[in-house]
Every structure is written in C-alpha cells, then in structure tokens.
Steps between C-alpha positions, in 0.01 A plus 500: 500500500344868497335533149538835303540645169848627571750530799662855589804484717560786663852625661465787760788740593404812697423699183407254225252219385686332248244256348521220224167375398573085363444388248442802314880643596362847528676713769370827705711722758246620769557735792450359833297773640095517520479568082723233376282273786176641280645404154662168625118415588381609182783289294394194770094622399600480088704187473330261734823393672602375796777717681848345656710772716766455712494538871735840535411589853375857558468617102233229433284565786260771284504331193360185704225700671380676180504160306330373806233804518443428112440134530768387295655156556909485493767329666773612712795302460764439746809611289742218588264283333455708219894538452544132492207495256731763250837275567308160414396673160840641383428875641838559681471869436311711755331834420150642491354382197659178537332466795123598400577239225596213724184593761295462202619153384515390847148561529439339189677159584416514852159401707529855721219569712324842524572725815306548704355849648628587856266655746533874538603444895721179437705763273493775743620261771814337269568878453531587871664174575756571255616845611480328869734252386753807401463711800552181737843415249587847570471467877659185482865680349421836744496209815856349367688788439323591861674239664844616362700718698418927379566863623243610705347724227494136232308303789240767499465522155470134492222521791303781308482275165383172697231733774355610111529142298308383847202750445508501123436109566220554769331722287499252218366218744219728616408547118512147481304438786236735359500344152385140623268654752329619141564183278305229639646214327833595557392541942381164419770372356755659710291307832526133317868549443610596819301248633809271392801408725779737403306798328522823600323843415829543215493177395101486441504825325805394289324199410171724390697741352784264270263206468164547375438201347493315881166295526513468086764270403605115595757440701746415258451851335486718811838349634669564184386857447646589836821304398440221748452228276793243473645471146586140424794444291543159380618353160559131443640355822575790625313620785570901586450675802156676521520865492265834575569733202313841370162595680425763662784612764303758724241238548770210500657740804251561692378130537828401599492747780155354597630125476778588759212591736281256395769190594488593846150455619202359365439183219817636295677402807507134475564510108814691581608288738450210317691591194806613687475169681554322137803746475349776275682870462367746703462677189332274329247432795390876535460503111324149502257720794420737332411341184211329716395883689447601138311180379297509845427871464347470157290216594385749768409772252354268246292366800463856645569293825758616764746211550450258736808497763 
C-alpha cells in the first residue's frame, strides 16, 4: 500500500487540472500548461501526497514528464478501472470534479504502484512509432480506394497521396534507424528480440516502444498487460470459457502478426501443430503462440540473452 499523508486525484482535460486532495476535501482548478505543472508540484511539495491521474492520452504526457523531472511519485490509472472504482462506490455521475474525487479515493483504498520514468529515447521512439502507425493506416485506405475503379485524374490523385505516405514513412524509419544507432540499450534490445522466431524490425520496435516493462515483470504480469492473459471465469460448478480481455492492443497486434510467422518454421512449429492436432481454433492457437513469443522474449531481456532457436 503506498504510504502518504494525503491522496490527490487528479482529472486532466486539455485545459484543466481538476484536483481533490482526500481526506481533507479541498479542491483546486489548475491549468494544464507549464505554470499549472509548477503549482501542481508545489501543492504535491506542501501536502506530502501521493498523486492519482488518469491515463488521457496526449494531454497527460507533460504533466507526467514535469512530475517525473521533479521527482514526484504518482500513479497513472487506466480509466476503465478507475470508472468501475466510481460505480462500485455509488458515483454514477460523471464530471470533472467528480472525477479528481474518485482518483483520490481510489488511491486511497487501493495498493497503486508508482510510475515509473521512461527513458528520453524509449519516448521519442513510441512517438515516431505512433505517427508511423497513422501514416501506414492512411496508406492502407489510399491502397483500397486504389483498387476501385476512378477517372484517370482520381487514380493519380490516389497515386500522388500513397508515392508521399511511402516517403513520409521512409523518412520516419531512417529517424528510427538513427535513434537506436544512438541508444545503446534499445540496439541491444532491438538484436535479442529479433533474435526470436516471428519478430521483425516493426514488431521489435513496437515491442520497445509499447512495452517497456519487458525483462521486468513475471510472466503472469507481462501476458496480461499486453492482453494475452486468459481470464478464467468460473463460479460454483460452472466452468467458463477462458478469455483474453484489456491489455495493450498495439502490442497484442503486433505479436499476433509475429505468431503467424513464427508457426511456420522453427520450435513454435511443433507446438502449433500439436494443438491443432487436439482440435484447437486456429485462433486460439496463434493467440496461445504468441502468448509464449512474449513470455520467451522477456526471459530474453531479463537474461539480456538472444533466444535460443
């Protein structure tokens, strides 16, 4: 359980910090720009307290470097959890202060662990994987309306659009390229996981990118944060059907990609093989694959060993 005076939940729009500060029920409206950061850290500084804000996606992303560059300890909380958190106390109503309140209780009742600082380069790489991820979308919908029949004039159009998307997405790969050339750990960790069946240059750099925490969790825990983890669901006699549910889905994609490559060749093979011999989905094979690429690969990088094919 993290020990502190007082808990300060914290609910971040693209203009505002609403924060509650529990138990003393005092409220504050911040901006969420570089001054409100500087007062939020002196509030955190005064009180003592140990700060709960929810995972919003781009409007967060200062606010968590400038509590990280100020050595504060808070929480980011994935907000699904924190809804169900505000139903299972009574909280159907949803606005901003309601929310800063219900952060702060949840942190209060709840043994949240601190998060932990990214490296300047893993950052910069998530960053130019995400806006790859965009431009290749993009290219995807230019290719299918491509391969419907245009005027002369559309086609070109079309052609023009994909001839850019397919630069824009070279030159993003070269930065890429020139990034892990400079990070050491991450050229080191890029070489271990493609070292595994399956993993490509994407895939690894996904993986490095979305999934820090490889080499520094159990099994268990790294399957589930990438949403691989079966869910049982069993009460009395009954026994459910195991599920995947939640995780992360750009990580969860990409290692399903890798597990279609990695079933035909190498020790994945025979696993494959065997299950859909006992009459398994094919779904449920490539998922059941690629729960064990991601278990292998963060032996690897706990090991710093390349896998062993």
């Amino acid at each position: 359980m993290t020990i502190a005076s007082c808990f300060i939940g914290i609910d971040v729009s693209k203009g505002w910090l609403d924060c509650y500060i529990h138990p003393q029920a005092r409220r504050y409206r911040l901006a969420n720009d570089a001054k409100g950061h500087a007062a939020l850290v002196e509030l955190l500084e005064r009180q003592g307290g140990f700060c709960v804000l929810e995972a919003t996606g781009p409007y967060d992303r200062a606010l968590r470097l400038h509590l990280h560059g100020a050595g504060q300890r808070f929480h980011r909380a994935n907000p699904r959890k924190a809804r169900q958190f505000a139903r299972s106390a009574g909280f159907l109503a949803k606005t901003d202060r309601v929310d800063a309140m219900m952060l702060a209780r949840y942190g209060a009742a709840m043994p949240l662990p601190d998060e932990e600082p990214c490296e300047p380069e893993r950052q910069e790489l998530r960053a130019l994987m995400d806006r790859r991820d965009q431009l290749v979308e993009m290219r995807k919908s230019e290719r299918i309306r491509l391969a419907e029949p245009h005027a002369d004039w559309m086609k070109a159009s079309l052609l023009q659009v994909i001839d850019m998307l397919d630069r824009q997405i070279a030159a993003l790969q070269a930065r890429m390229d020139a990034l892990l050339a400079s990070a050491h750990t991450l050229l080191q960790g890029e070489a271990i996981l493609r070292s595994a069946p399956g993993i490509g240059p994407v895939t690894a750099r996904v993986l490095l990118a979305h999934m820090p925490e490889l080499g520094k969790r159990n099994r268990r825990a790294i399957s589930a944060l990438a949403g691989l983890a079966p869910i049982a669901c069993d009460s009395g006699n009954l026994r459910g059907r195991r599920c995947i549910w939640g995780g992360r889905k750009r990580v969860r994609d990409a290692l399903y990609m890798a597990a279609l490559a990695a079933c035909r060749s190498g020790p994945f093979q025979a696993i494959a093989k065997a299950m859909r011999e006992k009459g398994k989905p094919a779904k449920l094979v490539l998922i059941a694959i690629a729960r064990r690429l991601l278990v292998t690969l963060n032996a690897a990088i706990r090991d710093n060993k390349p896998v062993r094919t």
